[in-house]
N, CA, C and O atoms as a CHARMM CRD file, in Angstrom:
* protein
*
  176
    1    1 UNK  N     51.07200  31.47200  -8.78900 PROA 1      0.00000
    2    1 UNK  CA    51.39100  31.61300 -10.22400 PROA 1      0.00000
    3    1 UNK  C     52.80500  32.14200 -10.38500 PROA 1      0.00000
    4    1 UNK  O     53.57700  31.53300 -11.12700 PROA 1      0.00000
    5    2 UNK  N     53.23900  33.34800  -9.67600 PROA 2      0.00000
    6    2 UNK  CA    54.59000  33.38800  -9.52800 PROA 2      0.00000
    7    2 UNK  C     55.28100  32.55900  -9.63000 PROA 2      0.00000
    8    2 UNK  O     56.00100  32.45000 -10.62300 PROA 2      0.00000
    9    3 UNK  N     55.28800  31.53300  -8.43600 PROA 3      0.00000
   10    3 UNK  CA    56.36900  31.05000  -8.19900 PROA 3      0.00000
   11    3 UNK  C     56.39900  29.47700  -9.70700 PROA 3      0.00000
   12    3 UNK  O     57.34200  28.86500 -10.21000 PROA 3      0.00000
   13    4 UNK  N     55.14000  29.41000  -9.88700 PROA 4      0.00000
   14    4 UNK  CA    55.51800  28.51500 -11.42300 PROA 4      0.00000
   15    4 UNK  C     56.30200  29.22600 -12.54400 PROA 4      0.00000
   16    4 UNK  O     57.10000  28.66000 -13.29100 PROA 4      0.00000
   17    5 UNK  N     55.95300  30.63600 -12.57700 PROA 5      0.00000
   18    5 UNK  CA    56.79700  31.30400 -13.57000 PROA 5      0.00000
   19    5 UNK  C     58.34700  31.04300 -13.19200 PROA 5      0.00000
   20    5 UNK  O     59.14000  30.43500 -13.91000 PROA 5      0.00000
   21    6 UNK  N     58.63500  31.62400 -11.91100 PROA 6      0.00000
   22    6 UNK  CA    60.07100  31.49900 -11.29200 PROA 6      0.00000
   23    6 UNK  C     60.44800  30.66900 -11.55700 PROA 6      0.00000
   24    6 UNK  O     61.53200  30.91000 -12.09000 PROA 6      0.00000
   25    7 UNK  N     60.10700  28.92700 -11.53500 PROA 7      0.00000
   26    7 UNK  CA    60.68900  27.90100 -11.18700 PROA 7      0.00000
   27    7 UNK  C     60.42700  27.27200 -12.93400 PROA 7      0.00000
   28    7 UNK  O     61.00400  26.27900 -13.37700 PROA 7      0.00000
   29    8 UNK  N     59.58800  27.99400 -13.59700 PROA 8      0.00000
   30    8 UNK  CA    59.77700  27.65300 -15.35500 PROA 8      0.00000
   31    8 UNK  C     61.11300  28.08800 -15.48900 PROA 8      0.00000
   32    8 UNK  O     61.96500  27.22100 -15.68300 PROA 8      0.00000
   33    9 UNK  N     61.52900  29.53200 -15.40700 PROA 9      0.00000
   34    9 UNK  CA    62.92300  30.36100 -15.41800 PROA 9      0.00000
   35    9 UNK  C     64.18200  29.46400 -15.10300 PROA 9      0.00000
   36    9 UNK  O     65.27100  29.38700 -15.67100 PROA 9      0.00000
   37   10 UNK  N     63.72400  28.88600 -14.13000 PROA 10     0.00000
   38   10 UNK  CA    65.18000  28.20400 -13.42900 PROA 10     0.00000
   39   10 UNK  C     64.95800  27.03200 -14.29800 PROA 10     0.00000
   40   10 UNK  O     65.87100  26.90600 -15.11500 PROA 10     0.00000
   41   11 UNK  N     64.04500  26.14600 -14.38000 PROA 11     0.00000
   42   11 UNK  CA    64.19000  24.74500 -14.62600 PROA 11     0.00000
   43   11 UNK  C     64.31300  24.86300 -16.32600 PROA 11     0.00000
   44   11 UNK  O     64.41900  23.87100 -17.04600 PROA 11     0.00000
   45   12 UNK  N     64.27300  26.41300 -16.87800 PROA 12     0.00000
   46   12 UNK  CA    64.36100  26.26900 -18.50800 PROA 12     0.00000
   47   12 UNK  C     66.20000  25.97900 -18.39600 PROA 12     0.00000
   48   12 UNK  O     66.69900  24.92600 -18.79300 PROA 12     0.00000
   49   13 UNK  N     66.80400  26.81800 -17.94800 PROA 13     0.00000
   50   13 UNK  CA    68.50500  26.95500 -17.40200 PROA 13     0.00000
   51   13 UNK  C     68.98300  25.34100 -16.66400 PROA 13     0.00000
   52   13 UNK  O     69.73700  24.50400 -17.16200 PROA 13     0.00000
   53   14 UNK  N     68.37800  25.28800 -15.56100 PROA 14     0.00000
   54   14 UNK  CA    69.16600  23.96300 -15.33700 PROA 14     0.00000
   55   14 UNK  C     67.93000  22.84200 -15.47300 PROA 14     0.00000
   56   14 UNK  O     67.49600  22.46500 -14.38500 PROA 14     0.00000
   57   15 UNK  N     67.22300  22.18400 -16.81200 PROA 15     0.00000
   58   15 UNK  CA    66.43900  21.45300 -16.83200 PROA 15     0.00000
   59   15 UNK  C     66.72000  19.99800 -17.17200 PROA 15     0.00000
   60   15 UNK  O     66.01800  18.98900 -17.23500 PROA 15     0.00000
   61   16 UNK  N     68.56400  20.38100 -17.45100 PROA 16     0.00000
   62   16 UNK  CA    69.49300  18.78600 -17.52800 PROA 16     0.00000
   63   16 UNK  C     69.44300  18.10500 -15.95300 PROA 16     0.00000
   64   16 UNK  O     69.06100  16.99700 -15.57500 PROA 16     0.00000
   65   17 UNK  N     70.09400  19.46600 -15.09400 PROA 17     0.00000
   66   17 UNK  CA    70.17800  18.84200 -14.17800 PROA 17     0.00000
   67   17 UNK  C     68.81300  18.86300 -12.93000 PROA 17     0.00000
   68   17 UNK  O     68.65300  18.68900 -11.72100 PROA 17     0.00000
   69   18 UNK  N     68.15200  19.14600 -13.96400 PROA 18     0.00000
   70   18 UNK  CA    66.49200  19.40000 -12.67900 PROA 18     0.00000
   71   18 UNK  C     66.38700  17.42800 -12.96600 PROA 18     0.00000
   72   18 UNK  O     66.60800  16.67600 -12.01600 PROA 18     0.00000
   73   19 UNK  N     66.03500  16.87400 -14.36400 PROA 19     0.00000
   74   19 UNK  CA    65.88000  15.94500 -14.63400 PROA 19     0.00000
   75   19 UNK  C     66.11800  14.99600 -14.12900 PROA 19     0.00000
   76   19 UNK  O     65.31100  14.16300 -13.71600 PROA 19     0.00000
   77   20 UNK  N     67.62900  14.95400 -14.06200 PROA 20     0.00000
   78   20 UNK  CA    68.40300  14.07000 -13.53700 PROA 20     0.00000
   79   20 UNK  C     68.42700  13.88000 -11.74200 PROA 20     0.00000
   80   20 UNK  O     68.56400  12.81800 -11.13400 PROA 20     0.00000
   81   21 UNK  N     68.32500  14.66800 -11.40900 PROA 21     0.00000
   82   21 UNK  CA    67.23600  14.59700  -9.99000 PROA 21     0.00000
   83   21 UNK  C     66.51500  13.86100  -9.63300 PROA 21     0.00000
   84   21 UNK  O     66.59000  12.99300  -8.76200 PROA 21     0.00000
   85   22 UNK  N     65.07600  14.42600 -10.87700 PROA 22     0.00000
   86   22 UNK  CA    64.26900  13.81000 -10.48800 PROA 22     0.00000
   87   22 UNK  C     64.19900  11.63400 -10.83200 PROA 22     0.00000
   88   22 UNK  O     63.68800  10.64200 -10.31400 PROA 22     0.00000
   89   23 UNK  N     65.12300  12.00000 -12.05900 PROA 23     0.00000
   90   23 UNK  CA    65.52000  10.33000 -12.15600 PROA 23     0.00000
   91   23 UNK  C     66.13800  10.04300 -11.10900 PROA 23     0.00000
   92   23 UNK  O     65.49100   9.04700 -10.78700 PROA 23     0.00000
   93   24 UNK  N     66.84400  10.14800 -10.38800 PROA 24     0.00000
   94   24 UNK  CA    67.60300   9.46800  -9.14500 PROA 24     0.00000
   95   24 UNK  C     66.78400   9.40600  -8.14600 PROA 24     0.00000
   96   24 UNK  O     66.57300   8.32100  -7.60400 PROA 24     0.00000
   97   25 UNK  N     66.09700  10.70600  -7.66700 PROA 25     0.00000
   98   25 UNK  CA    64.83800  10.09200  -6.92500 PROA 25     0.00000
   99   25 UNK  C     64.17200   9.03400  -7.29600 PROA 25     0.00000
  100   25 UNK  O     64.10800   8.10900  -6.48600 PROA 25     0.00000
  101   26 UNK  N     63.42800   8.87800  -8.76500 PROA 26     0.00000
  102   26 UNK  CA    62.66000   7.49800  -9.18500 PROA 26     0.00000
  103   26 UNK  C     63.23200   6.26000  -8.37700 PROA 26     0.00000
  104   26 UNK  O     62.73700   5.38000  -7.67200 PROA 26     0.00000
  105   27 UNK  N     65.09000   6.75800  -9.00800 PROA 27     0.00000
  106   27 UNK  CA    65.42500   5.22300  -8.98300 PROA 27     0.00000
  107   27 UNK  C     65.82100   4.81100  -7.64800 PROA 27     0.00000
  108   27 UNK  O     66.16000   3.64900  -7.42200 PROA 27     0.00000
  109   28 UNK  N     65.78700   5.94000  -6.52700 PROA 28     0.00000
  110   28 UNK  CA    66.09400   5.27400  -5.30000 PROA 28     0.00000
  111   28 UNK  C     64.93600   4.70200  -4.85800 PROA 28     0.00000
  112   28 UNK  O     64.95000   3.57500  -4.36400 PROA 28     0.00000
  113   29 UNK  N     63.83800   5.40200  -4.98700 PROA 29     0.00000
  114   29 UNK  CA    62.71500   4.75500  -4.78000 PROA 29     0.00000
  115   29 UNK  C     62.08700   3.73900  -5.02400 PROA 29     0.00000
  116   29 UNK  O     61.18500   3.25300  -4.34100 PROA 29     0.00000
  117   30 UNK  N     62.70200   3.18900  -6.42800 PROA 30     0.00000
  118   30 UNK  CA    62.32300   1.69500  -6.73100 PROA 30     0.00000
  119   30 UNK  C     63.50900   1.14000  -6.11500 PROA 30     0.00000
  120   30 UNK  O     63.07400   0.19800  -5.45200 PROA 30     0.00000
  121   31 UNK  N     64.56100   1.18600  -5.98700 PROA 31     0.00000
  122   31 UNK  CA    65.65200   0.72200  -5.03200 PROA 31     0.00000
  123   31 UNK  C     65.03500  -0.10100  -3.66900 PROA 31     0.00000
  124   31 UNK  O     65.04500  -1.24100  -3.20600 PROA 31     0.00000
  125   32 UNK  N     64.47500   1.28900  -3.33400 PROA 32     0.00000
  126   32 UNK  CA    63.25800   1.10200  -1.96500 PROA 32     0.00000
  127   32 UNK  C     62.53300   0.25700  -1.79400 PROA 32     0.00000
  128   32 UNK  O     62.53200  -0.54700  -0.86200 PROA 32     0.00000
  129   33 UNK  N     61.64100   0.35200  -2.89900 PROA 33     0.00000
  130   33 UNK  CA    60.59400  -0.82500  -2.57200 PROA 33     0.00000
  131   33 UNK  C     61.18100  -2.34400  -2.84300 PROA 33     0.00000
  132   33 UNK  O     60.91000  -3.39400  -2.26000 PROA 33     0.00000
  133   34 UNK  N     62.31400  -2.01600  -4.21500 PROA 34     0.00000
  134   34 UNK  CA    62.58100  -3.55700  -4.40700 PROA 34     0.00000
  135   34 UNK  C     63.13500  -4.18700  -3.13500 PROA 34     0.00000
  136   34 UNK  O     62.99500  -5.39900  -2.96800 PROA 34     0.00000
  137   35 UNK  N     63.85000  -3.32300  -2.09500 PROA 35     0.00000
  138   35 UNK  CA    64.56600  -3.88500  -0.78700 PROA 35     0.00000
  139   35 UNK  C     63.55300  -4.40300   0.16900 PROA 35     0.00000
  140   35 UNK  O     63.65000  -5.37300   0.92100 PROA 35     0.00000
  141   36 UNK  N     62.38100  -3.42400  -0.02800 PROA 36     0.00000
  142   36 UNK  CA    61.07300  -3.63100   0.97100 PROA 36     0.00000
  143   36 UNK  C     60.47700  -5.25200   0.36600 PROA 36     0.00000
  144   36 UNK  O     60.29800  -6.26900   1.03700 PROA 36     0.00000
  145   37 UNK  N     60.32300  -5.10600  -0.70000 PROA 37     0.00000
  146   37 UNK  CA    59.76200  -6.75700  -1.21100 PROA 37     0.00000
  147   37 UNK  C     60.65200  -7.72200  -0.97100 PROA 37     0.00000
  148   37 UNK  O     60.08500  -8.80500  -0.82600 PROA 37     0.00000
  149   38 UNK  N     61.78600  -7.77400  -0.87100 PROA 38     0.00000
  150   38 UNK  CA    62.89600  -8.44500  -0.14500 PROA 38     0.00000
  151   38 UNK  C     63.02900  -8.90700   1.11200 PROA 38     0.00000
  152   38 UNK  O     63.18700 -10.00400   1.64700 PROA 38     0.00000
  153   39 UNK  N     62.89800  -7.50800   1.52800 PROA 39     0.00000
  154   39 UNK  CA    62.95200  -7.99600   3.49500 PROA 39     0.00000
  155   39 UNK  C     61.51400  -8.79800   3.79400 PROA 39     0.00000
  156   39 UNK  O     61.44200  -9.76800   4.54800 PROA 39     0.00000
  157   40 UNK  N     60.42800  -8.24500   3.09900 PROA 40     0.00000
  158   40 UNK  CA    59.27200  -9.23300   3.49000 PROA 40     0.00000
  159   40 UNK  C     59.07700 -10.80000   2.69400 PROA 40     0.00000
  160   40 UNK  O     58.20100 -11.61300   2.99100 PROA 40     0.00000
  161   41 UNK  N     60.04700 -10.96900   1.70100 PROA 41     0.00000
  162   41 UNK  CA    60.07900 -12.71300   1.47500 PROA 41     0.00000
  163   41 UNK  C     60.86500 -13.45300   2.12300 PROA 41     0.00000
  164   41 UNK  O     60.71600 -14.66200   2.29400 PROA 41     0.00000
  165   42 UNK  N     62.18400 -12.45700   2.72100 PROA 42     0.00000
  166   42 UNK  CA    62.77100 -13.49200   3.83300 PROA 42     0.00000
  167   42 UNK  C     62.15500 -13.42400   5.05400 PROA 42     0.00000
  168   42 UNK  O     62.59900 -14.14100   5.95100 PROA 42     0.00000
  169   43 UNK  N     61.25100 -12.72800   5.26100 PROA 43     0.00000
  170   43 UNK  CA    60.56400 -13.10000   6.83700 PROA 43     0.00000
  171   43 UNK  C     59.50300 -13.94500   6.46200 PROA 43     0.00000
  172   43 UNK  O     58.68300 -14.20500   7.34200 PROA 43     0.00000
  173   44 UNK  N     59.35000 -14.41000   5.38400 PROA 44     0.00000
  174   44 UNK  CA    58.05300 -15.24200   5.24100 PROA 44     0.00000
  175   44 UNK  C     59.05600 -16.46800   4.93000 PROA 44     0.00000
  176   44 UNK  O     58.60600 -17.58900   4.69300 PROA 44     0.00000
């Protein structure tokens, strides 16, 4: 429970750049798979 309080504290202060994080993660990750669906239609 602490550490949700702690990390409410921080992410109220930097919750522009907590966000934006976590969007770039999303989007590498669909990055990811779209490359993964790629490499497996040219081997087919």
């Amino acid at each position: 429970v602490k550490e949700n309080q702690e990390k409410d504290k921080i992410g109220s202060k930097s919750d522009k750049n907590g966000k934006r994080v976590e969007v770039g993660k999303s989007l590498k990750q669909l990055q990811w798979v779209e490359e993964e669906k790629l490499s497996k239609t040219q081997k087919e």
